[in-house]
Residue, then its C-alpha position, 0 to 999 in steps of 0.5 A: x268450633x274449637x273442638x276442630x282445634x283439639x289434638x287427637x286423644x289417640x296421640x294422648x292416650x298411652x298406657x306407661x309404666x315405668x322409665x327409661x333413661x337416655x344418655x344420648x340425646x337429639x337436638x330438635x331446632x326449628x327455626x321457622x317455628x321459633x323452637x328449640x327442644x332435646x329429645x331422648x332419641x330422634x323423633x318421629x315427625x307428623x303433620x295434619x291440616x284441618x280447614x276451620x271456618x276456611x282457614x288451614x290449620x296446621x299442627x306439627x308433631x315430633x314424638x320420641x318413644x321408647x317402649x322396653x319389656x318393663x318400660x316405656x317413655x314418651x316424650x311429645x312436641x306439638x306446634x299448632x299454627x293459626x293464621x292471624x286472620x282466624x285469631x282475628x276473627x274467633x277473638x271475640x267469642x275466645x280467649x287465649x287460656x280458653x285456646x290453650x286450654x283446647x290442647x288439655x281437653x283430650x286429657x281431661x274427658x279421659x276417665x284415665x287420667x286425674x288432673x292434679x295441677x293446672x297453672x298459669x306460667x310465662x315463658x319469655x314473656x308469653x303465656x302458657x299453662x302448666x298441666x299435671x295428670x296423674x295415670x290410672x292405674x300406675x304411678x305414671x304422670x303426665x306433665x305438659x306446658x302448653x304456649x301461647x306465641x303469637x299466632x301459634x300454640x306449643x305444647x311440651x309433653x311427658x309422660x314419667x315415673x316418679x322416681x329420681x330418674x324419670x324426674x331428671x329425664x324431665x328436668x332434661x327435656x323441659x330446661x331445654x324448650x326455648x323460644x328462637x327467633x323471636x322477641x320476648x312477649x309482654x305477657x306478666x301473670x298478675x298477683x290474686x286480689x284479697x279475698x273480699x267476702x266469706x262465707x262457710x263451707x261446711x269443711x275446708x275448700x280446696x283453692x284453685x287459681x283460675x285465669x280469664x283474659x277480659x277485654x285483653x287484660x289477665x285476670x287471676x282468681x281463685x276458686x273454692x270448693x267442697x265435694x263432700x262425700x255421701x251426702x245430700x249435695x254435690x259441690x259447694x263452690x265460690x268465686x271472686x272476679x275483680x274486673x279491671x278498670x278499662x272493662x266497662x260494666x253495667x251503667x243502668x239497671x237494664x244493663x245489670x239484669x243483662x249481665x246476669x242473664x249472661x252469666x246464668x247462661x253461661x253457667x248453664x253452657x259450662x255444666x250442659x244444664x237449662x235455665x230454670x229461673x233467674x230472681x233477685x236476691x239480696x245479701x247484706x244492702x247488695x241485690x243479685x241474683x239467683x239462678x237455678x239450672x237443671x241438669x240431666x234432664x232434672x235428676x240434679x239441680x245447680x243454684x249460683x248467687x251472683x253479685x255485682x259490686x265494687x267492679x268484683x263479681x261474686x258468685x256463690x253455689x251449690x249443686x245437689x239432686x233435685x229431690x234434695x233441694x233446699x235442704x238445711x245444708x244448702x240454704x245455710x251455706x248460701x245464706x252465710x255469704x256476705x261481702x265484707x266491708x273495707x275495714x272488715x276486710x280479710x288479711 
């Protein structure tokens, strides 16, 4: 269904390579869409309207474009505005950084562009994501902020050199975004909670910050991982999600094995796998589970730890070819995964 929602990737995919510098700029204020942005040059303005489950779905699109011999610069306003009825209704099944996030999908199925950055931001009040892609090929980046404001998304967007030029062009065009005409949101980023478990990763993981929006309340968490090089497995990941307390979790076995079937099939969704077993596992006095997915008709294989205590839940994974599985690497990285006792507890 949200593929509907999603910005064509022609507007996105724009082959650039070096800046262009403007002292002459053009004031973009829609009041009837609660913005106000400056543009090098006047803008080009584009409309579409797309009906999702019979509801229109309007987005607006102003583009400034300049394209020289040895030069090109392109600075790009989207406002996308949902009936309230249509959040109403998909608000069940989806979430707001899962709505933002269909404006960045363009981008990241792209083999053209490579996601450096992606971050929670506010602005006034109102949630957002803040996107950097780096562009094959040159040392073009693209940058984009991408608000959630009520019954509408926005989206700034530039693609720009790296030099002192382009960056000021940058700084230029995002300082001046602001929001008109309408009260300040509610929305505040809140802080990572403590790591509370280990385990060994056979380097040093990269740590991304992820958010999910449960029941209404934001909540941040980071991810770990390791893609080694030239070896047996694929990906080495971990995670931690502590649920707030107006969330209500599992009251009785059959309610526990519920929630971990919902997480296997989730996962197997999130990397277009199948299911291929789910069974208890143990780690320390804590019993879990263990799922398996296939994955591309069974030449890889994904194997998640998911663990529930404490209102945190716990995941710890590994994905390697199938003929490789349960090679020493792999089982001593899920085996080393322990959760940590309060007064073993991590700084």
């Amino acid at each position: 269904m949200l593929k509907y929602l999603i910005l064509t990737s022609a507007l996105f995919i724009l082959l650039v390579s070096s800046v262009f510098s403007q002292s002459d700029w053009y004031t973009l204020k829609k009041e009837e869409n609660n913005f106000t942005v400056d543009l090098p040059i006047e803008p080009i303005f584009e409309i579409d309207t797309v009906e999702t489950l019979g509801f229109n779905i309007i987005t607006r699109i102003w583009q400034a474009e300049i394209e020289e011999e040895d030069s090109y610069l392109l600075c790009q306003f989207s406002h996308v505005s949902y009936p309230k009825e249509f959040l109403q209704l998909i608000g069940s099944e989806t979430s707001s950084d899962e709505l933002l996030n269909t404006f960045l999908t363009a981008f990241d199925e792209e083999e053209l562009y490579k996601k450096i950055s992606n971050k929670p931001i506010t602005k006034n009040g109102y949630q957002g994501i803040k996107s950097e892609w780096s562009v094959a090929g040159s040392d073009i980046h693209a940058i984009a902020e991408t608000y959630l404001v009520d019954n509408a998304m926005m989206q700034i967007l530039i693609f720009n050199d790296q030099d002192s030029t382009s960056l000021a062009i940058k700084d230029k065009y995002f300082n001046s975004f602001s929001f008109i005409n309408i009260p300040d949101g509610t929305y505040k980023i809140p802080e990572p909670t403590p790591k509370t478990y280990k385990v060994d990763f056979p380097k040093e993981p990269e740590e991304k910050t992820e958010t999910l929006l449960i029941e209404g309340v934001p909540v941040i968490f980071n991810l770990y991982s390791h893609q080694p090089k030239y070896r047996k497995n694929d990906l080495f990941l971990s995670s931690e999600i502590r649920y707030p307390d107006k969330v209500k979790l599992p009251q009785d076995e059959e309610e526990l094995d519920m929630f971990f079937e919902n997480a296997a099939n989730g996962s197997a969704l999130k990397i277009k796998g199948e299911v291929e077993s789910l069974n208890d596992i143990t780690s320390g006095n804590t019993t879990g589970k263990e799922v398996r997915i296939t994955i591309l008709e069974g030449q890889y294989l994904a194997v998640f730890r998911y663990f529930l205590k404490d209102r945190t839940f716990y995941t710890v994974g590994v994905i390697t070819k199938t003929r490789y599985d349960n090679n020493e690497s792999m089982v001593k990285f899920l085996d080393s995964f322990e959760i940590l006792e309060n007064e073993s507890l991590q700084e």
